[in-house]
C-alpha positions as CSV (number, residue, x, y, z in Angstrom):
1,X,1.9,15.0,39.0
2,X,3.0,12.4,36.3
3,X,2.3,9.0,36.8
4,X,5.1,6.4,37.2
5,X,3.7,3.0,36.3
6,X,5.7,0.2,37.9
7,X,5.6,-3.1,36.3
8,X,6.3,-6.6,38.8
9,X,7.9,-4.8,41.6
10,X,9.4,-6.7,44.5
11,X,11.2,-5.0,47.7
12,X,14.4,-4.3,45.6
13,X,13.5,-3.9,41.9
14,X,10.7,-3.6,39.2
15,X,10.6,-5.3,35.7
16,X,10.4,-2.4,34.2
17,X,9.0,1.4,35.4
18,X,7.1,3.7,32.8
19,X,7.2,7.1,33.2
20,X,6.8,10.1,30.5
21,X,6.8,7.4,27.3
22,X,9.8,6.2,28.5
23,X,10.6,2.5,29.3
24,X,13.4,1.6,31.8
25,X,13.9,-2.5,32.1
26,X,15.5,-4.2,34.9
27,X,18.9,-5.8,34.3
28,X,17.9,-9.1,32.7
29,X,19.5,-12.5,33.1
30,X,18.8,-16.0,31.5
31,X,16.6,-18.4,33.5
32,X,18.2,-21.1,32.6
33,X,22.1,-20.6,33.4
34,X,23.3,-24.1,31.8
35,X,23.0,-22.0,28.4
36,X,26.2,-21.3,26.9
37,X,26.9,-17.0,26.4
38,X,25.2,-17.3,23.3
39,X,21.7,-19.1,24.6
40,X,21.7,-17.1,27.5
41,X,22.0,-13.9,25.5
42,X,18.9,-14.9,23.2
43,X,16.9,-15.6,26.4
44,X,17.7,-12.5,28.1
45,X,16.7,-10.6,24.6
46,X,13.3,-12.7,24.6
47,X,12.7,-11.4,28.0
48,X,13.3,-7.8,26.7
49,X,10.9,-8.7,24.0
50,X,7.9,-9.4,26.3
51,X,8.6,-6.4,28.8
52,X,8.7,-3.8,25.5
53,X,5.8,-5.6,24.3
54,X,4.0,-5.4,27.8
55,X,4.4,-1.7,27.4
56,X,3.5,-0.6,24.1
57,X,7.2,-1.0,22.6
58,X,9.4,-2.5,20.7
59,X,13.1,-3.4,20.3
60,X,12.9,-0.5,16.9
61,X,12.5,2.2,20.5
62,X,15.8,1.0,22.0
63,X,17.5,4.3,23.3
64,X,20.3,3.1,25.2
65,X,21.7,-0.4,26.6
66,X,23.9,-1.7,29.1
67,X,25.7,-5.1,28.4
68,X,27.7,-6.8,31.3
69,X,29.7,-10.0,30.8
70,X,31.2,-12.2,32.8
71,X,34.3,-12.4,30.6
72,X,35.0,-10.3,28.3
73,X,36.0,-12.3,25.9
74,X,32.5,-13.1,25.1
75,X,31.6,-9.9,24.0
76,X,31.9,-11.2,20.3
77,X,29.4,-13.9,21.0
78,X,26.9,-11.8,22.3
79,X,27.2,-9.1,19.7
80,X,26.6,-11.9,17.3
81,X,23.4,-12.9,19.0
82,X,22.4,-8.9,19.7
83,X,23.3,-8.2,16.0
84,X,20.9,-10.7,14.6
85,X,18.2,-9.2,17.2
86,X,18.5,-5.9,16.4
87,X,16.5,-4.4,13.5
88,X,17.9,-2.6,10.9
89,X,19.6,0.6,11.6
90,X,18.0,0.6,15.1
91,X,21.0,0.2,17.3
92,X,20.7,2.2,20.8
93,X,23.4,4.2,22.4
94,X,25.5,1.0,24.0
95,X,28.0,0.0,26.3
96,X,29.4,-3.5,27.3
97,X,31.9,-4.3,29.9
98,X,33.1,-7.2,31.9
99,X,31.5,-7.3,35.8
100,X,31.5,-10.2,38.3
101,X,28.1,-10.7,38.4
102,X,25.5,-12.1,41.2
103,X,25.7,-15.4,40.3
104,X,29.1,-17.2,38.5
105,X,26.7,-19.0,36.3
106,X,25.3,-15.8,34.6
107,X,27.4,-15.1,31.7
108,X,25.4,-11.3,30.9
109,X,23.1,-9.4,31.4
110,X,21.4,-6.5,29.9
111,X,19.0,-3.6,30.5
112,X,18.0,-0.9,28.0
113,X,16.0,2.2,27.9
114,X,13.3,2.4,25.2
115,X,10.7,4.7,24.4
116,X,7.1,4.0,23.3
């Protein structure tokens, strides 16, 4: 049997589970939800950073990511940010849509599939 490596688990979630060379990261949100869309979005790519890192990865592995915003308005002001982040001819299968999210202060949040 294969094993699953689990990374920071609680009762509802893990940072991020390993399985097969395959990375899948939690939904990620800024810590620090005074940030405009724009901060907030470079945070919650810093965390992704760290958790690809923690795993062998990087950002070039991105396979797919999922992009919610609180308004969608904003989407141009994160894809500003995420453009700048993302390496060269390295952009993941993507999709961005406005959700209410857990908290009215968090203005997106993210999760992506990589691979090692």
């Amino acid at each position: 049997m294969s094993r699953i490596i689990r990374t920071e688990s609680n009762p509802i979630l893990s940072k991020a589970v390993e399985f097969h060379g395959f990375l899948y990261l939690q939904g990620c949100t800024a810590h620090d939800l005074s940030k405009d869309v724009r901060g907030q979005t470079a945070e919650v790519l810093e965390q992704i950073d760290a958790l690809l890192e923690a795993h062998g990865s990087d950002k070039t592995r991105l396979l797919q990511a999922l992009i919610w915003v609180k308004d969608i308005r904003d989407r141009e002001s994160v894809n500003e940010v995420w453009r700048n982040w993302l390496p060269a001819n390295a952009a993941p299968a993507r999709a961005c849509v406005e959700a209410k999210l857990a908290d009215a202060r968090i203005l997106v949040e993210i999760m992506v599939t990589a691979c090692k």
